[in-house]
C-alpha positions in Angstrom: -12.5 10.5 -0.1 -11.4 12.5 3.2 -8.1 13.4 4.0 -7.6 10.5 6.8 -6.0 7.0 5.9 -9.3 5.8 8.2 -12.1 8.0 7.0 -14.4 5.0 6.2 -12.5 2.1 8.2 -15.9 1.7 9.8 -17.9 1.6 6.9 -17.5 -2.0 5.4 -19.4 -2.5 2.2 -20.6 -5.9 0.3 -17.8 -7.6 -1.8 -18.2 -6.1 -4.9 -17.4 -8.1 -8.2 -14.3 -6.4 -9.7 -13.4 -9.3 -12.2 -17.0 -8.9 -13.9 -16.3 -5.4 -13.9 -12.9 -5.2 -15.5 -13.5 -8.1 -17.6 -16.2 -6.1 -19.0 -14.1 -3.0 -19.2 -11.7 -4.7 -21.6 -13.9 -6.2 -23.6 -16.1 -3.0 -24.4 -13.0 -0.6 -25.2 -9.8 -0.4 -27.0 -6.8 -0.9 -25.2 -5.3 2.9 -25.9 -8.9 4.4 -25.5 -9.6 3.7 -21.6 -9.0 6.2 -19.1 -6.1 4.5 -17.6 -3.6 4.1 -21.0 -0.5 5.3 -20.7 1.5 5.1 -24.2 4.9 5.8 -22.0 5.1 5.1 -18.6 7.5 7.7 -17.9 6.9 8.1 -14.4 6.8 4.8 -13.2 10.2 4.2 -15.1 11.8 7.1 -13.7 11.0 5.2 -10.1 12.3 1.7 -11.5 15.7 2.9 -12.8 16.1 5.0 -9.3 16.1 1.3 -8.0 19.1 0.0 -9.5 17.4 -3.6 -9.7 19.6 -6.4 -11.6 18.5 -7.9 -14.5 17.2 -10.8 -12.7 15.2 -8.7 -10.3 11.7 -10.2 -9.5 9.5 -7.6 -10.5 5.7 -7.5 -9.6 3.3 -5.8 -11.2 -0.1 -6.0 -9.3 -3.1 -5.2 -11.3 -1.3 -4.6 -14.4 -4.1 -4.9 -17.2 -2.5 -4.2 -20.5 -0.3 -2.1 -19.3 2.5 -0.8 -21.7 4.9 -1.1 -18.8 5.5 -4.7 -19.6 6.9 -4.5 -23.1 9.5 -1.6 -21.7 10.8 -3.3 -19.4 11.1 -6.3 -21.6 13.2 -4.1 -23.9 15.1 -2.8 -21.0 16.3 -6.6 -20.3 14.8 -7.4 -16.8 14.2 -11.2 -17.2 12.1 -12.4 -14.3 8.6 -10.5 -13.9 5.4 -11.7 -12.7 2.2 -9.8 -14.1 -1.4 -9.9 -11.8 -4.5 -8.9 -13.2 -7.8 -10.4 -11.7 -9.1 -9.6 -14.9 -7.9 -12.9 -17.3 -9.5 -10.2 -20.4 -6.7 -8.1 -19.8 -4.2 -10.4 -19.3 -4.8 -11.9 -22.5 -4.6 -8.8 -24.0 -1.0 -7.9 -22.3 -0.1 -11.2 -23.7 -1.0 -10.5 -27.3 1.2 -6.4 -27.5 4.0 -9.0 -26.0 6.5 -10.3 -28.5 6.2 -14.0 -28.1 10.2 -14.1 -27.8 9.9 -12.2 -24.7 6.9 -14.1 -23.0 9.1 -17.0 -21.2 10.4 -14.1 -19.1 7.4 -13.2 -17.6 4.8 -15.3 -15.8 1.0 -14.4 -15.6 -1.2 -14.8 -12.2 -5.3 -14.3 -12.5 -5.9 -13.3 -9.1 -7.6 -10.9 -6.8 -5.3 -8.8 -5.0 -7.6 -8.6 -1.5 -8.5 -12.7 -1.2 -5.4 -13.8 -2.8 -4.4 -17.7 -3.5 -1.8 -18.0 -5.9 -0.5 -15.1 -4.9 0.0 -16.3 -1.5 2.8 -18.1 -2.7 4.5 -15.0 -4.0 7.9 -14.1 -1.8 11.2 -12.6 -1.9 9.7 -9.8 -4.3 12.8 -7.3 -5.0 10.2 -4.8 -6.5 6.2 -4.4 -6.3 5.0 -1.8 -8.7 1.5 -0.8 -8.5 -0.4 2.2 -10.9 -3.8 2.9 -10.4 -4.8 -0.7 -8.2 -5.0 0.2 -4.7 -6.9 2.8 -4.8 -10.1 0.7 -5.4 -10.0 -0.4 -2.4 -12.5 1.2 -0.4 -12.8 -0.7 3.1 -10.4 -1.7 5.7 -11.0 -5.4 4.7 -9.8 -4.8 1.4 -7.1 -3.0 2.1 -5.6 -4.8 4.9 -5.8 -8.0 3.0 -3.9 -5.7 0.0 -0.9 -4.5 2.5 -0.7 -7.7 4.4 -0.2 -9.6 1.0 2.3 -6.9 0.0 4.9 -7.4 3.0 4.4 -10.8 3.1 6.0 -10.4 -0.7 8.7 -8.1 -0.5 12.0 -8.7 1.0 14.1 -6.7 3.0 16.2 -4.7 0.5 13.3 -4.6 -2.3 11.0 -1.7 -3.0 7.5 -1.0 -3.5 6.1 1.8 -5.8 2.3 2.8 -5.0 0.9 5.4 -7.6 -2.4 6.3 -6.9 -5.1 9.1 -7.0 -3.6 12.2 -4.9 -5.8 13.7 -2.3 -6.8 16.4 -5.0 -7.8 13.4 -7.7 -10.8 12.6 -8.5 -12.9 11.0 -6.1 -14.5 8.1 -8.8 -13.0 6.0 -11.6 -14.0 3.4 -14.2 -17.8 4.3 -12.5 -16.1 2.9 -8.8 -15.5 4.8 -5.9 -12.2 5.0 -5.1 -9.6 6.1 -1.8 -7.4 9.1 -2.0 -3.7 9.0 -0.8 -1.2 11.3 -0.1 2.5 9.9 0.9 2.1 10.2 4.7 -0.8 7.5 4.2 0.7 5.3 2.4 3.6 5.5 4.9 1.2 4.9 7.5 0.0 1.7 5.6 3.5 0.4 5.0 4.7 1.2 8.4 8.3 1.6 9.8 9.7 -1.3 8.0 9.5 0.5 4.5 10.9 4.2 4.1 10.1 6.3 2.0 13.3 7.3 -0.6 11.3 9.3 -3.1 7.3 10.8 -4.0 5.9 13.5 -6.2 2.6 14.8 -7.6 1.8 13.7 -11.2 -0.3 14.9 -13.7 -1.6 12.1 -16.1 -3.2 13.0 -18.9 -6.4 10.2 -20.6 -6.1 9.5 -23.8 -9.6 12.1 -23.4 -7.2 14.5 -22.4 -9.0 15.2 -19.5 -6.0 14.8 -16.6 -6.2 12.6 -13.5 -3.8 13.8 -10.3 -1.5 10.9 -8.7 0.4 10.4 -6.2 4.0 8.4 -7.4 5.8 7.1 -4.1 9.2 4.8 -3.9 9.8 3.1 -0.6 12.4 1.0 0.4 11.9 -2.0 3.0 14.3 -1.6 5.4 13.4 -4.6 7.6 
């Protein structure tokens, strides 16, 4: 997209059917064969442990899919996480790569992250983790409704972790359009009640091995 937060905030377009589309996307290809795998989440785990979270910590993961991320923190001992896919495809596979010993501590929402209803009822979040979600999110409409559901979330004293395309990324995923993001936007987005305690530039490499350029941001709700 362009380099501004607002480049298409004019430009709304019809709601487009992501559930059919990552429904589909799960169905069709192997968990560690799509373009999003990651077989160790190093760099989102470098952000969680910067954190210093409890145990107990309420840990969100929007639009996790099958993500591996899960199972390590699992094995790390955090008891109380709350996995969001709109896709139920992919949550059902998360749930299967999950020992079934470690499923009571985590609780499963099918919902879409931009006209949430369950979620709605999600609050006092101590951390939101988010890898490759909110960058789908082409229009204003779909991103406000994304941010406003986020800090209506998180508590004061929690943290939010947005990974996303960088502004040198590519421009198209999964066959979707997507919305580039440096730190400065998503600081923009969260506004001055979250600061910003940590970013970098990340190179992720597909299980293609062609590479994908992210943006890995920590912030910190101050108020």
């Amino acid at each position: 997209m362009s380099d501004s937060c607002c480049c298409n905030c004019g430009e709304e377009t019809p709601s487009y059917d992501f559930k059919s589309h990552w429904d589909k996307a799960y169905v069709k290809t192997p968990i560690d064969k799509l373009g999003w795998y990651e077989d160790n989440p190093e760099a989102s785990l470098k952000l969680i442990s910067a954190c210093n979270l409890p145990k107990d910590a309420l840990i969100f993961n929007a639009g996790a899919g099958a993500t591996t991320l899960i199972g390590e923190l699992l094995k790390k001992g955090y008891t109380n996480i709350v996995v969001n896919d709109i896709s139920e495809k992919a949550l059902n596979e998360l749930k299967l790569n999950l020992s079934a010993n470690n499923q009571h501590n985590v609780r499963f929402i099918v919902d879409d992250l931009t006209n949430p209803v369950s979620l709605l009822n999600l609050k006092n979040v101590d951390l939101w983790h988010d890898r490759a979600v909110l960058h789908f999110f082409t229009t204003q409409q779909q991103q406000n409704a994304y941010f406003d559901l986020l800090k209506n979330a998180v508590k004061v004293g929690g943290y939010v972790i947005l990974a996303e395309f960088n502004l040198e990324g590519a421009k198209k995923c999964s066959g979707l359009e997507v919305f580039n993001y440096n730190e400065k936007m998503l600081q923009e987005r969260l506004g001055t009640d979250f600061e910003l305690v940590e970013f970098f530039n990340y190179t992720y490499i597909q299980p293609s091995g062609n590479t994908r350029e992210y943006v890995y941001t920590l912030f910190k709700r101050v108020a």
